[in-house]
N, C-alpha and C positions, 0 to 999 in steps of 0.2 A: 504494500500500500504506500504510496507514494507523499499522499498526507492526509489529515484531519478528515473526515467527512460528514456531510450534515444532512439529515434526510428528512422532510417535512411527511410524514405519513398519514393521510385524513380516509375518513371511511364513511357509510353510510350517512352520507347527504339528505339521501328520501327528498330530493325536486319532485314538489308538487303541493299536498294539504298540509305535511306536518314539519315541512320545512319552517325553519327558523330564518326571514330574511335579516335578520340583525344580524344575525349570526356571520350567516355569507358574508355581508359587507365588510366588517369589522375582520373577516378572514381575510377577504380582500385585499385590507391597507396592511393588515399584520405578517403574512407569510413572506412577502419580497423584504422584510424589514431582518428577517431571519436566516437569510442569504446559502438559501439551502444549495447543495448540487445539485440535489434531483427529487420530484414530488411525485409523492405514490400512492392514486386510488385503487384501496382496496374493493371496488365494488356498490353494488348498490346505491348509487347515483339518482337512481331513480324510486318512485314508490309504486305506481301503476304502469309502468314500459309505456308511457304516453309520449306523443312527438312531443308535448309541449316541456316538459320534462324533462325530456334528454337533449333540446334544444337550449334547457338552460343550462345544462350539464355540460356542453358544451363549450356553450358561451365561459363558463369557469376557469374548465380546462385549458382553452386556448388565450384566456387572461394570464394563469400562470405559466405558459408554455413560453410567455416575455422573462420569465422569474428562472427556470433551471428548467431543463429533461423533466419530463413528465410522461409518466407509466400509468397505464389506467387498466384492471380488470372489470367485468363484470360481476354482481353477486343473483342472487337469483329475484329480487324485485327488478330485474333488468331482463330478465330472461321474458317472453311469450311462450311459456311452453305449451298453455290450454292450443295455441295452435296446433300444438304436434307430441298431445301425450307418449309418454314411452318411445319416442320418434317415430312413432306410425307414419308422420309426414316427409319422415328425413330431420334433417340436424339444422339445414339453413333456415326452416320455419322459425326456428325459438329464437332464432340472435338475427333474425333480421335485421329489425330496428335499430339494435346495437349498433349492427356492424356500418348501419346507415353515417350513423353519427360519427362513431370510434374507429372505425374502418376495417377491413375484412380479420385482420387480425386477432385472436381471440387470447389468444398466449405472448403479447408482445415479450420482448427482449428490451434493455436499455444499456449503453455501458457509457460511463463516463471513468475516466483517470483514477485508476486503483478501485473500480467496482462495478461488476454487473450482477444487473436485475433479472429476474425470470420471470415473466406472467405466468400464474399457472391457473389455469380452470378446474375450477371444483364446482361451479352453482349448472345444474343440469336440467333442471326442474322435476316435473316427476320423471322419474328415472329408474331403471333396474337397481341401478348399480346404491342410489341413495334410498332405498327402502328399507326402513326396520317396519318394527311390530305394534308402535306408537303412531297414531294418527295423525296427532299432534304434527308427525314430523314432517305429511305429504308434501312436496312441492318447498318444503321448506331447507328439508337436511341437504349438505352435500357431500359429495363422493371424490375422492383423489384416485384416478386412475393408474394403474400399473405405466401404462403409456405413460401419462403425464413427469413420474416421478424416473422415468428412461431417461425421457429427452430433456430432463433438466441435468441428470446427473453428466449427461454426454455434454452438454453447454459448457459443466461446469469444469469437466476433466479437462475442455480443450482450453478453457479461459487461465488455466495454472493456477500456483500456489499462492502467488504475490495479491491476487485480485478479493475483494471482501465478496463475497456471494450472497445474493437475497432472494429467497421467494416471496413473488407478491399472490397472497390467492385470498379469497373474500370469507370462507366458514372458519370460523373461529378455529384453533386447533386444539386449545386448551380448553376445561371445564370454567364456564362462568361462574364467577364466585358466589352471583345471587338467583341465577337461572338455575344452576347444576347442570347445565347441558354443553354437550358438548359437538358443535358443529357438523364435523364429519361423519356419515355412517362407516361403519368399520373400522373407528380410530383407532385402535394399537396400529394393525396393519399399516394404517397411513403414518404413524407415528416413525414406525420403522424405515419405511421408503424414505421417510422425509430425512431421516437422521443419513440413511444411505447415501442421498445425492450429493453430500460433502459442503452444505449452506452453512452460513455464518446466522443467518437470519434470516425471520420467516415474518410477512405483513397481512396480519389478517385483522377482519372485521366482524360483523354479523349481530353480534351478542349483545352490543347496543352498552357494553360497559367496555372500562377501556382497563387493560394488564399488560404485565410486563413479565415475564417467565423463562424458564429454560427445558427443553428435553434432556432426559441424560447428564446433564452438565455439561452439554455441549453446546446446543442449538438453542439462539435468543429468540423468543417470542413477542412480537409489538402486537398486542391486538388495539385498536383505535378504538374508540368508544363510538356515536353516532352527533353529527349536526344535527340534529333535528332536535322535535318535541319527542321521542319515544327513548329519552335516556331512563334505563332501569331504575325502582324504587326511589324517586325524586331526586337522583342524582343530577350535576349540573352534566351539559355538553363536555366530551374532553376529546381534544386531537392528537398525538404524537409527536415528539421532537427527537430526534437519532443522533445522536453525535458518535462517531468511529475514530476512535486513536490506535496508538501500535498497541496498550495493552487492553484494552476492555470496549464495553459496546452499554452505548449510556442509553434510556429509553426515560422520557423526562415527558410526563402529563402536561397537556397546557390548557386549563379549566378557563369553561367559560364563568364570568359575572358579573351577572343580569342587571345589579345593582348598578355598577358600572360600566356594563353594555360594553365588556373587553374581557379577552383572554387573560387569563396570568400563568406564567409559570409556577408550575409545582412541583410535585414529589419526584424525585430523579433513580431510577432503579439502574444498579452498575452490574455487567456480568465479564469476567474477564474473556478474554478472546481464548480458543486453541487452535490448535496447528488442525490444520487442511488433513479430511482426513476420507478419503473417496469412496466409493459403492465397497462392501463388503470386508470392513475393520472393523476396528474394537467399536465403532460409537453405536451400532447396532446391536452389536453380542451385548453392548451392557444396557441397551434398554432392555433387550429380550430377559434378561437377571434379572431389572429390577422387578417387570412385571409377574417373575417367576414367583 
């Protein structure tokens, strides 16, 4: 890694009804003031996959795209899947829309100086692969595909040792503190793959609370909280701030308030960094122990 690096991580917007405009704004004037390299949505952008909505999602996006690189996944309030249950219709029905806006790409890549990103797709809508036994979870849960966690680990083998590595995907990966649920259908599994493809860091959203965590002691967890009105148990909005040095990887809350109609920084979570460690070593065999 070459130097310092700073990574703005926001998540779940929900353009449309329970959008917060104060919020946007004041994101707005705050994010270029915080001089990130690169800005990363994890997803759900939208709340009903309406033009009008991903029209302002847009319009956001290509504000901060004057600001640093900017990476955008979809989550699954961005998905149409009622068009193509189980893809009865095929794959291109559900991310139409999206790919209208965000462009055909659904796994973008980014790299800037000492770091690349991975887009990885996890929101599928109803899907095989995200079905449990919970109702609750239809249309809701998502799924890491074997595929998906190949072709990041192949990115990351060829990007070398020097480069910090991030996956950006939208289902939470860890248990929310106050939901207890946990994003992905089949988490260990995914858990494993993910430790597999050799990341420094993984950016996800969904859960509508914001953490900060590790796999193993290896792999940092950013989860964003949500802009909008649907933050868990009356908690306030919170966004993500990344700072990457040679030893550790900083994940710093930045709480909205309301009172004062601004962000502040807050609680700063440190994890130290480890050495690069590719498909099929020890950071897998020791989640597979701890779970044992």
């Amino acid at each position: 890694m070459v130097k310092d690096l700073t990574i703005v991580h926001l998540s779940d917007l929900h353009f449309g009804g329970v959008a917060d405009l104060a919020q946007i704004e004041e994101l707005e004037r705050l994010v270029p003031t915080l001089e990130p390299d690169v800005i990363a949505f994890s997803g759900d952008l939208t709340q009903r996959a309406r033009h009008g909505e991903f029209q302002r999602a847009r319009a956001l996006v290509r504000q901060f795209q004057e600001t640093a690189p900017t990476l955008v996944v979809p989550g699954n309030h961005d998905v149409t899947w009622w068009r193509s249950p189980f893809g009865v219709r095929g794959v291109r029905e559900k991310y139409a829309k999206y790919r209208q806006y965000f462009g055909e790409d659904l796994t973008p890549r980014l790299e800037v100086p000492g770091m690349l990103l991975a887009g990885t797709l996890t929101a599928y809508g109803v899907a095989l692969g995200s079905l449990t036994p919970n109702l609750r979870d239809l249309a809701v849960k998502g799924h890491l595909p074997k595929s998906e966690t190949d072709r990041v680990t192949r990115l990351f083998q060829q990007a070398g040792e020097k480069v910090f590595r991030v996956i950006v995907l939208h289902h939470n990966v860890v248990r929310g503190q106050l939901s207890q649920r946990m994003g992905l259908a089949r988490w260990p599994e995914a858990h494993r793959r993910l430790l597999e493809t050799g990341a420094d860091l993984v950016l996800c959203g969904h859960d509508h609370q914001e953490g900060a965590d590790q796999l193993s002691d290896r792999l940092t967890i950013s989860t964003a909280g949500t802009l909008s009105a649907r933050m868990r148990g009356g908690r306030p909005p919170v966004f993500n701030l990344i700072k990457v040095d040679h030893q550790a990887v900083h994940v710093q809350f930045v709480r909205w308030e309301s009172s004062a109609g601004t962000f502040r920084l807050s609680d700063v979570h440190s994890f130290a960094k480890r050495k690069y460690e590719p498909a099929g070593t020890k950071a897998s065999a020791a989640l597979e122990r701890q779970a044992g």
